[in-house]
N, C-alpha and C positions, 0 to 999 in steps of 0.2 A: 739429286745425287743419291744413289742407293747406298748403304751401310755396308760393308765389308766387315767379314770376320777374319783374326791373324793368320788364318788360314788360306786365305783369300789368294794370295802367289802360287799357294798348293796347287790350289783347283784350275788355275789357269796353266799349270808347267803341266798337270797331269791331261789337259786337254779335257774339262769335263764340261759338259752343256749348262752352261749358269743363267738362270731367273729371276728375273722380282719374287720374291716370298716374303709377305710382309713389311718389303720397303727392305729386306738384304739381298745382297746378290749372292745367290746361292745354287749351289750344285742340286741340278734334277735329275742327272745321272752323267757319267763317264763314258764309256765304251757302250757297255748295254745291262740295261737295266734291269733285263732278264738273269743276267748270269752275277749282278750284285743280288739280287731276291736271294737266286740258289745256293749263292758263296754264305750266306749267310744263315742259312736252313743249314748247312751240311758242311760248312767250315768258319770263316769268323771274318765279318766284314766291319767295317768302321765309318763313323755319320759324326761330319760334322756339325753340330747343334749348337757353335756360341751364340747362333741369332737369338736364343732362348736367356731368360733372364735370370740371374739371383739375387735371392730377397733375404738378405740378415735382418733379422730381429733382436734386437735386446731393451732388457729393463728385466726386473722382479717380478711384476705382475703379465709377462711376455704368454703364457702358457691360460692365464685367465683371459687375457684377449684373442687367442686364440680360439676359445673353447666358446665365445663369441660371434667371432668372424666366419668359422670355417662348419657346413655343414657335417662332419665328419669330427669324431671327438679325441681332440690330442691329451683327453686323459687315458687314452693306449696306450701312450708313449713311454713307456718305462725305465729303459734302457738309451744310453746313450748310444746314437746316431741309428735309431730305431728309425723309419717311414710310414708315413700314411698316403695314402691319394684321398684327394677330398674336392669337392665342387666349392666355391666362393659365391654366394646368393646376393641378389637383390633382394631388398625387402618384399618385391611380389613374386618370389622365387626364382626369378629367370639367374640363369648361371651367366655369371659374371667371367669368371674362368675353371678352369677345369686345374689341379696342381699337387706335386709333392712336396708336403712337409718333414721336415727331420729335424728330431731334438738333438742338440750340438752339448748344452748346458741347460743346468735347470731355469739361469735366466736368457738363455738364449736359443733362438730357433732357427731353421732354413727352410726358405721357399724357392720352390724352381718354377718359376712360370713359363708361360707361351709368349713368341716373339710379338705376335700383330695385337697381345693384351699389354704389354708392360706398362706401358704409361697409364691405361685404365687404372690394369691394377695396381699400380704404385701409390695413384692421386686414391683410391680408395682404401688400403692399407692406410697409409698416413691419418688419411682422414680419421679413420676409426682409431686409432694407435694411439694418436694423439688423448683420447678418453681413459688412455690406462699408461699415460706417460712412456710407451713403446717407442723405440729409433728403429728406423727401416731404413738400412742402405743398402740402396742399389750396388751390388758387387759389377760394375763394369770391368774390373781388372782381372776379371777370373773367364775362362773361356768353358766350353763343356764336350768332350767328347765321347761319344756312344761306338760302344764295342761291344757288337750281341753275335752270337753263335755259338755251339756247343765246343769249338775251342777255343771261345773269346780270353776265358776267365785264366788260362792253362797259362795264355802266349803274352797277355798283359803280365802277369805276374815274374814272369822275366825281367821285368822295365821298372817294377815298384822300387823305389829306396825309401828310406830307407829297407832292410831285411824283413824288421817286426813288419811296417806297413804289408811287404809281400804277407806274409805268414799270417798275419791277422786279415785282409781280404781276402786268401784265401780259404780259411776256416767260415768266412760270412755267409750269415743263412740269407735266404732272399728276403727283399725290402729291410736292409739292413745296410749300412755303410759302415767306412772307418778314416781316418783322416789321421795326418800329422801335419803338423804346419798350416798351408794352404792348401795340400793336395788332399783331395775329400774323395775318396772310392765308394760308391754306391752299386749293390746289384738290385738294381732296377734295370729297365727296359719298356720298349716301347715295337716291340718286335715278334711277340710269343718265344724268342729262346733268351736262353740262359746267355749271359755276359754281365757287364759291367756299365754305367753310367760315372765317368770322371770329371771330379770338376776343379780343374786346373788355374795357374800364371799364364798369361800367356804366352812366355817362353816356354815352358814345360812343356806347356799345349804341345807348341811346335817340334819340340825335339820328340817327343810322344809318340806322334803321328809320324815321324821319320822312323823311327827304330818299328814301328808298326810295321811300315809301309815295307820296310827291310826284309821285316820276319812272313811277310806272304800274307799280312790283312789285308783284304781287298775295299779300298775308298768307294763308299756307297755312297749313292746320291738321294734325295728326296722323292725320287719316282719311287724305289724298291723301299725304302720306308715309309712309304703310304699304301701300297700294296701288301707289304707286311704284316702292315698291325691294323688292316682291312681283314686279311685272313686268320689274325687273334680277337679278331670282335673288338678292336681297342676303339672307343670314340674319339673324334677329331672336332675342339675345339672349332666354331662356325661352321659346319657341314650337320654332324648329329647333334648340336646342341650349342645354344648361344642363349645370350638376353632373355630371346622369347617362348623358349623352355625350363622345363623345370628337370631335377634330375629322375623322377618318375617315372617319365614319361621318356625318359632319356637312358635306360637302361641301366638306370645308376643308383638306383634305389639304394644299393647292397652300401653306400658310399655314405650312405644319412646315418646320424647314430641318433635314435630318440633317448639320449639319455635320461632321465626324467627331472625338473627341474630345471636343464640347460637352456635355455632360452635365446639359443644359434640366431642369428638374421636371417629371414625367409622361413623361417620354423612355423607362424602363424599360416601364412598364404601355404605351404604346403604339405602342414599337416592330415586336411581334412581329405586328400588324395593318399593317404596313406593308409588312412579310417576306413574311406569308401570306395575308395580302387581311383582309377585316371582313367580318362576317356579314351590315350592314346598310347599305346608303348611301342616300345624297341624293338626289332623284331628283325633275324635272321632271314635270306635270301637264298636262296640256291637257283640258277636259272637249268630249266630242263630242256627248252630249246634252244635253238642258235640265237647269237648276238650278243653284246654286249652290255652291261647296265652299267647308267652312270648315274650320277646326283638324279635328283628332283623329275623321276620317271613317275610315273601313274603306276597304281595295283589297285585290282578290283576281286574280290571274291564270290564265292558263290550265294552266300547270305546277301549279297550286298554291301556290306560294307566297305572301303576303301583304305587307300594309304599312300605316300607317298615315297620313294627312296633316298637314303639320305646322303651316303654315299653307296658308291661300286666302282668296279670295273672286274679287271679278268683277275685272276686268283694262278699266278705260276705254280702252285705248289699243287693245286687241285684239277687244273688245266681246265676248269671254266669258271663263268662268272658269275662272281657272290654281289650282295650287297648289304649293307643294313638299312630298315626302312622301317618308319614313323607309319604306324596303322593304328583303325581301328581297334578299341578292347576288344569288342564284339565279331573280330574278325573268323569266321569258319570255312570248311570247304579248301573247295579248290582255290588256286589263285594264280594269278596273269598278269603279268608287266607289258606296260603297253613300249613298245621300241619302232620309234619310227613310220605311227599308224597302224602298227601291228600287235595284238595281244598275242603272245609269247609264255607258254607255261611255265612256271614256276614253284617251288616248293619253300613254305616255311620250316626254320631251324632255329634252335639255339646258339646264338655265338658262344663259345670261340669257333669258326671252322677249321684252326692247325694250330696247335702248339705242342712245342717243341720237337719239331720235322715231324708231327704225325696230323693227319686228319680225323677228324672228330664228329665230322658228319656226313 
């Protein structure tokens, strides 16, 4: 039996194509998944994400266990309901999960993880938690929805109560939230544009999403958020990085904080790639001929060296297809995606390739 989120009657009354994701049955798109991409570059669409978890944390020492756990250093965090993104390590580096933090209270924190990790990351939070006397509850009562576009922030802000909550999310700079009660407003995203991340009751959830649906937000599905935040260069937990990478080599370097002193989990195994470079990184795609790229295609270059793709497909905003792919350090020259026995020209980039409706490469 698949997992349902309260939304769940939604996506069925609205007619939308729903999948296993994770083990929820979830919307992969509504009508067409083209014109949620575009609704959402160019006006303000909405994702719903409670398959996705949160992780309260409290205790005194909440912020020390933290500055332990998390490769990424939440003595950034300054300011209440400030964010960080940060990778979760194994002790041989491999990423455990990819996730956002925000300081709530000096003795209390939030995690927002990914649906197909929670129970990983739960039983491993605990684990470690338990060393500095930290509680980790799973927030099941709380639902999440995402509302990105360049008038996500305008048409939400209508719906906030109370007042202050409107008036203070809307003053908020990015990776930044604000909360009354239970209702937590974050602008984050997962998208390349501007909006909101809410994380709700889940009745609020539902009446949320009505008055949304009211005001002309267009219900997005899981197709057009993966092609999305394909064309922002965002990584997708198990596709560019799991277990058996490290954040390096993952294009996430920027996410490591070497504090000096802090001695994070996975610090030892991949420090000495940060010394000496990594064998393999993250690396921009642009297809120059015809076809399509998807996962786990072949790239070969002119030095010889290779790589793999890690995710792709077609790019609506750019009108052909990108991918991001695992190569070679030593990678030069020309390069070639092999699609279907065919080697197929191709040009290396920097992600992001769009954010915020504009192209970047």
């Amino acid at each position: 039996m698949l997992k349902q989120t309260v939304l769940h009657s939604e996506h069925q009354r609205l007619g939308a194509k729903l999948v296993d994701f994770a083990g929820w049955d979830m919307p992969i798109q509504y009508q067409s998944q083209l014109d949620e991409h575009h609704a959402v570059r160019s006006g303000a669409g909405m994702f719903d994400v409670s398959h996705m978890s949160v992780i309260d944390l409290k205790g005194p020492r909440t912020r020390e266990f933290l500055r332990k756990l998390l490769a990424n250093d939440v003595a950034k965090l300054q300011t209440v309901g400030r964010a960080l993104y940060s990778c979760m390590l194994r002790e041989d580096g491999g990423v455990i999960d990819d996730l956002i933090v925000y300081l709530i209270a000096e003795d209390r924190f939030r995690l927002v993880v990914n649906a197909g990790t929670t129970q990983k990351d739960l039983d491993w939070v605990r684990d470690h938690a338990a060393l500095f006397s930290v509680g980790a509850q799973h927030r099941s009562d709380l639902g999440i929805l995402a509302v990105q576009g360049p008038q996500a922030r305008e048409i939400v802000g209508r719906f906030l109560e109370p007042e202050l909550l409107s008036a203070n999310a809307a003053s908020l700079k990015p990776f930044n939230a604000v909360f009354h009660g239970d209702t937590f407003v974050a602008r984050t995203g997962y998208t390349g544009e501007d909006g909101y991340e809410l994380i709700l009751p889940h009745a609020e959830l539902k009446t949320l999403w009505t008055q949304l649906l009211d005001a002309g937000v267009k219900p997005c599905g899981l197709g057009a958020r993966d092609t999305l935040r394909l064309e922002a260069g965002m990584n997708l937990y198990g596709q560019d990085m799991d277990e058996s990478t490290h954040p390096l080599e993952s294009g996430l370097g920027w996410t490591v904080a070497w504090t000096e002193g802090r001695d994070f989990i996975g610090r030892t195994a991949i420090e000495p790639y940060a010394v000496n470079g990594t064998p393999r990184l993250l690396a921009g795609v642009v297809l120059e001929g015809r076809g399509i790229m998807r996962a786990h295609m072949k790239l070969r270059f002119a030095n010889g060296a290779s790589g793999e793709t890690t995710s792709g497909g077609f790019a609506p905003t750019m009108k052909q297809s990108i991918a991001l792919a695992r190569i070679d350090a030593t990678a030069d020259g020309g390069c070639e995606v092999e699609i279907r026995g065919q080697w197929v020209p191709a040009r290396l980039v920097k992600p992001p390739f769009v954010r915020n409706g504009k192209m970047l490469v």
